[in-house]
RODO-2510 file (C-alpha; in nm, 4 decimals, decimal comma):
residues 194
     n   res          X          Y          Z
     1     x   -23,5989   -11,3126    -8,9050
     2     x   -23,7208   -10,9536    -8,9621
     3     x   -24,0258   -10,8292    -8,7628
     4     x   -24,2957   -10,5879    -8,8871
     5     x   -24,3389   -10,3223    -8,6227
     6     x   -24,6369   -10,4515    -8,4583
     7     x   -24,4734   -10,7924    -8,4903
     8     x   -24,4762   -10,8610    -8,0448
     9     x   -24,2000   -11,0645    -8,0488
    10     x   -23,9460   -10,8257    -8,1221
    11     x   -23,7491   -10,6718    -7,8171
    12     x   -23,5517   -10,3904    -7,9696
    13     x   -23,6855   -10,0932    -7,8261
    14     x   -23,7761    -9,8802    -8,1446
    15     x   -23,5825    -9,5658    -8,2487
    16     x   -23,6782    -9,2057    -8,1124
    17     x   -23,9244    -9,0402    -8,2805
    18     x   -23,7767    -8,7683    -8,5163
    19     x   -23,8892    -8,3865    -8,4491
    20     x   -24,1197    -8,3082    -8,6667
    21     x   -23,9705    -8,0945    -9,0107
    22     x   -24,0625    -7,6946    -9,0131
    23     x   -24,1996    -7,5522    -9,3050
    24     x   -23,8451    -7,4971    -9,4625
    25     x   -23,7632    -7,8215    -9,4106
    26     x   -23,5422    -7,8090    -9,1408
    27     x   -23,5795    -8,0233    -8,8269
    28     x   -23,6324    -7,7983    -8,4606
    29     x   -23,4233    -7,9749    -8,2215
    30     x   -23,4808    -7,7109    -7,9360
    31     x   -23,0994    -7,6194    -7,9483
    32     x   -22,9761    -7,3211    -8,1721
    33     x   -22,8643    -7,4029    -8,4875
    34     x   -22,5094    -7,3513    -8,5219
    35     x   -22,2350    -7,2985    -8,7834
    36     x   -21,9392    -7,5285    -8,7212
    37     x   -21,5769    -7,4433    -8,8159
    38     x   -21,3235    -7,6850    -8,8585
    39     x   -20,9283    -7,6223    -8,8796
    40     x   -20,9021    -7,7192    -9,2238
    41     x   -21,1858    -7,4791    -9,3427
    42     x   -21,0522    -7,2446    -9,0764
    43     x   -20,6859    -7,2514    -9,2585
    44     x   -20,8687    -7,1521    -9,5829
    45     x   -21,0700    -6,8890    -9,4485
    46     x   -20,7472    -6,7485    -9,2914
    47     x   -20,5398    -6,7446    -9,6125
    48     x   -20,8824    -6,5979    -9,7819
    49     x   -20,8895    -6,3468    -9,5652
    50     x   -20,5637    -6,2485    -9,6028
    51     x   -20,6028    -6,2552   -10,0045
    52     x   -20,8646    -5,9957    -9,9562
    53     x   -20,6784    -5,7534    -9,7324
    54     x   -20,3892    -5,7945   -10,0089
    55     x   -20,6516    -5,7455   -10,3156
    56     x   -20,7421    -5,4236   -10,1075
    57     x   -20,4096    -5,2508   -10,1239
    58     x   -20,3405    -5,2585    -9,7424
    59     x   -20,0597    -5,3456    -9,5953
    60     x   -20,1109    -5,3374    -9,2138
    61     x   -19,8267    -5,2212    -9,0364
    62     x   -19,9656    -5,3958    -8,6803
    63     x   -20,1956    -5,6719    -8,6349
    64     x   -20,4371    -5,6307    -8,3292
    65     x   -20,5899    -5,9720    -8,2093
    66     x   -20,8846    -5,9306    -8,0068
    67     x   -20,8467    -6,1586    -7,7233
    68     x   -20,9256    -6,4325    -7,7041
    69     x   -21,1670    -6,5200    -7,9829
    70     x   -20,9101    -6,3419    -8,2524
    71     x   -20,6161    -6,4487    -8,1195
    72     x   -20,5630    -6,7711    -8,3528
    73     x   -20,7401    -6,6143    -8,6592
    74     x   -20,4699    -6,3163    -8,6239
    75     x   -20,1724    -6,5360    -8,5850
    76     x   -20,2887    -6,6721    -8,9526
    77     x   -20,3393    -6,3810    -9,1155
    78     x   -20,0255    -6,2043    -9,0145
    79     x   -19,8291    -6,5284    -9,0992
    80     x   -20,0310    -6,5068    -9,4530
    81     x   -19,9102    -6,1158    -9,4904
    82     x   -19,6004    -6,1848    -9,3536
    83     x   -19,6541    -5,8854    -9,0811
    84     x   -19,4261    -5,9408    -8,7664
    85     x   -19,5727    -5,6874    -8,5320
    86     x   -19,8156    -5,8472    -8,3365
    87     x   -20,0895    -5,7396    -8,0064
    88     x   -20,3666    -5,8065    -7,8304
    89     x   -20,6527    -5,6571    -7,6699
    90     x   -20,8447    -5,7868    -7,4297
    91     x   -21,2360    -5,7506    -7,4291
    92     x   -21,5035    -5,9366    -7,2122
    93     x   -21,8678    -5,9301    -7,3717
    94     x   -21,9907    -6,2840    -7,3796
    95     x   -22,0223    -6,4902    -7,0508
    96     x   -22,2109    -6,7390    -7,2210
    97     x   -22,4113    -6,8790    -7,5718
    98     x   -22,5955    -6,5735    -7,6203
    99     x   -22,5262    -6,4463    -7,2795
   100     x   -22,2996    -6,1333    -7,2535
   101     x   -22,2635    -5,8134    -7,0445
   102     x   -22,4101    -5,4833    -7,0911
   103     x   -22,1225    -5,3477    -7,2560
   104     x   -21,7633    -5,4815    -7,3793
   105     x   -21,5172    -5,4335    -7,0827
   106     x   -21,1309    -5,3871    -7,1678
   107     x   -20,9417    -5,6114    -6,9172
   108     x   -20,5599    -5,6158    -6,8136
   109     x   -20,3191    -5,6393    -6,9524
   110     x   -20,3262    -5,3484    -7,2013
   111     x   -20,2239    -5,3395    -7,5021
   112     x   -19,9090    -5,0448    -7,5927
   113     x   -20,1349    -4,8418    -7,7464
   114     x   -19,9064    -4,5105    -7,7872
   115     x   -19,6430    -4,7723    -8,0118
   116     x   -19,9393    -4,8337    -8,2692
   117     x   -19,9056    -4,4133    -8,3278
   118     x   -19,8961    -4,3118    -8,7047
   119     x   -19,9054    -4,7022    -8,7810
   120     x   -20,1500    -4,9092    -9,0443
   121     x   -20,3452    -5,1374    -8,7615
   122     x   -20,5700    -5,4777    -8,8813
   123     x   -20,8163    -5,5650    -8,5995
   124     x   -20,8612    -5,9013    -8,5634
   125     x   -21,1489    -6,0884    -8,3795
   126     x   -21,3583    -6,3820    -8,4749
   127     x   -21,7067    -6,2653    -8,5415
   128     x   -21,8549    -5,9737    -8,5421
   129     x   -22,2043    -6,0229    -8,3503
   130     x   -22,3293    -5,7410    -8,2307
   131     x   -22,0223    -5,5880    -8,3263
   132     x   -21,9882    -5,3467    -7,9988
   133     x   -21,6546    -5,5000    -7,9512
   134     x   -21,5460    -5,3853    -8,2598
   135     x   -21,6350    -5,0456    -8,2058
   136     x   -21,4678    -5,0434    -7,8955
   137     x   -21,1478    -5,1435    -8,0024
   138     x   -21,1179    -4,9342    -8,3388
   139     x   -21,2449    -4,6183    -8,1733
   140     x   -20,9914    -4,6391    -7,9017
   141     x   -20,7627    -4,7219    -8,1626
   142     x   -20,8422    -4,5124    -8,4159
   143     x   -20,7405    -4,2148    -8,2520
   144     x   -20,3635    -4,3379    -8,2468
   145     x   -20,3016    -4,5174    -8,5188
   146     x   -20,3184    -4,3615    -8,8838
   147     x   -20,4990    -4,6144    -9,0602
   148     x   -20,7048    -4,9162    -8,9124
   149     x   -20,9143    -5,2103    -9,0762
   150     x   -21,0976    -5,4904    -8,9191
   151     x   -21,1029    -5,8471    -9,0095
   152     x   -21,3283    -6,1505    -8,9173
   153     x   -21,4146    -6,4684    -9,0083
   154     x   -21,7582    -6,3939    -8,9331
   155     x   -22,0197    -6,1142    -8,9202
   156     x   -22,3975    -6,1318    -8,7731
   157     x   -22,7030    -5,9649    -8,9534
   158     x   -22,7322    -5,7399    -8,6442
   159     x   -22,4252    -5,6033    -8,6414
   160     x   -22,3384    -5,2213    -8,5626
   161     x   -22,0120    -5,3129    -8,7499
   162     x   -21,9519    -5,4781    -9,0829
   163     x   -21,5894    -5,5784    -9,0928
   164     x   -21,3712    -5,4699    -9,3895
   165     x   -21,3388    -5,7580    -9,4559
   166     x   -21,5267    -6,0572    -9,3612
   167     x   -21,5303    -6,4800    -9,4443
   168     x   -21,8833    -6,5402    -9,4393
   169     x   -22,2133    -6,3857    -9,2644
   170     x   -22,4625    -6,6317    -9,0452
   171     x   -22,7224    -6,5667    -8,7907
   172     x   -22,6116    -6,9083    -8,6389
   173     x   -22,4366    -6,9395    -8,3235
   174     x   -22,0747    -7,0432    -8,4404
   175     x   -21,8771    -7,3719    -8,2637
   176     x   -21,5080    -7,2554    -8,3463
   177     x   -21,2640    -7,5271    -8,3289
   178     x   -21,0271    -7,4001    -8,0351
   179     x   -21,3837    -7,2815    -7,8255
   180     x   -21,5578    -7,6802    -7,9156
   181     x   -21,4305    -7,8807    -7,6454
   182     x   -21,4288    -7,7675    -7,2961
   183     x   -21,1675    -7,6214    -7,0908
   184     x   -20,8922    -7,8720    -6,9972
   185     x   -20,9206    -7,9399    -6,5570
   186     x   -20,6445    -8,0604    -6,3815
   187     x   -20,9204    -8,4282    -6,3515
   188     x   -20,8404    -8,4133    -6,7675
   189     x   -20,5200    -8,3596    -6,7695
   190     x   -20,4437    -8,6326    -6,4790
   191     x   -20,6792    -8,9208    -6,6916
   192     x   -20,5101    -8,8158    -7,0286
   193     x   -20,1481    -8,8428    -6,9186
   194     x   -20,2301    -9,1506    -6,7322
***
């Protein structure tokens, strides 16, 4: 049997209501809208990426992952350019989706800075937002090394820093796939090897 909707004998409970569509047709759900990155897509990017940095006629000497949202996009590109000397850096900005600190704060432990001297240096990090970060990390390198770059998947429309070279631009917030699930707690780890 199927029931008109004012038909009173059917018990289904009736579907939400959709949002109502914005002028540009897209639907406000209340949450940001985000970009989402898969590993497949991410692979591509990273060999992309890597193309471009080739096609530019640099050959980085060091690559610099900025920890921890560059640390798996810089272990693909220096696979790609087949560059063996490898660091981090570690920077604090966000806390949070859209919530960050005043300023980017280097944290322990450091990276050798004084080994990077006279050296061609990629910077690595994942987006470029606001692009502080960036700054921080290739002015403090910058005065060591003889040549430096930066490289991200992603840059912002309000960023102080384009990349050299960059993936894509959004003004989305961006769900990465190593950042999409939450942290693993001992409870997880206890129920998943159970």
């Amino acid at each position: 049997m199927v029931s008109s909707p004012d038909d009173s004998t059917d018990t289904a409970a009736a579907p939400p209501e959709a949002p109502p569509a914005q002028s540009d047709g897209s639907v406000e759900t209340g949450a940001p809208e985000r970009e989402v990155l898969g590993w497949l897509e991410f692979g591509e990017a990273a060999r992309h990426l890597a193309s471009d940095v080739v096609a530019a006629d640099f050959t980085p000497d060091v690559i610099v992952a900025v920890a921890r949202g560059g640390l798996v996009l810089a272990g693909a590109v220096a696979y790609a350019l087949d560059t063996k000397m490898c660091g981090s850096i570690n920077v604090e900005f966000y806390t949070g989706v859209d919530e960050r600190l005043p300023e980017p704060v280097l944290l322990p432990p450091t990276l050798d800075a004084p080994s990077l001297e006279g050296k061609r240096v990629l910077i690595v990090d994942d987006v470029s937002d606001s692009g502080r970060t960036l700054v921080l990390v290739r002015d403090l390198l910058g005065g060591i090394a003889a040549d430096v770059r930066t490289v991200c998947l992603y840059s912002k429309p309000r960023t102080v820093l384009e990349p050299d070279f960059v993936w894509k631009r959004t003004s989305r917030w961006i769900t990465f796939p190593w950042s999409a699930l939450p942290p693993v707690t001992r409870d997880h780890a206890t129920a998943v090897g159970a």
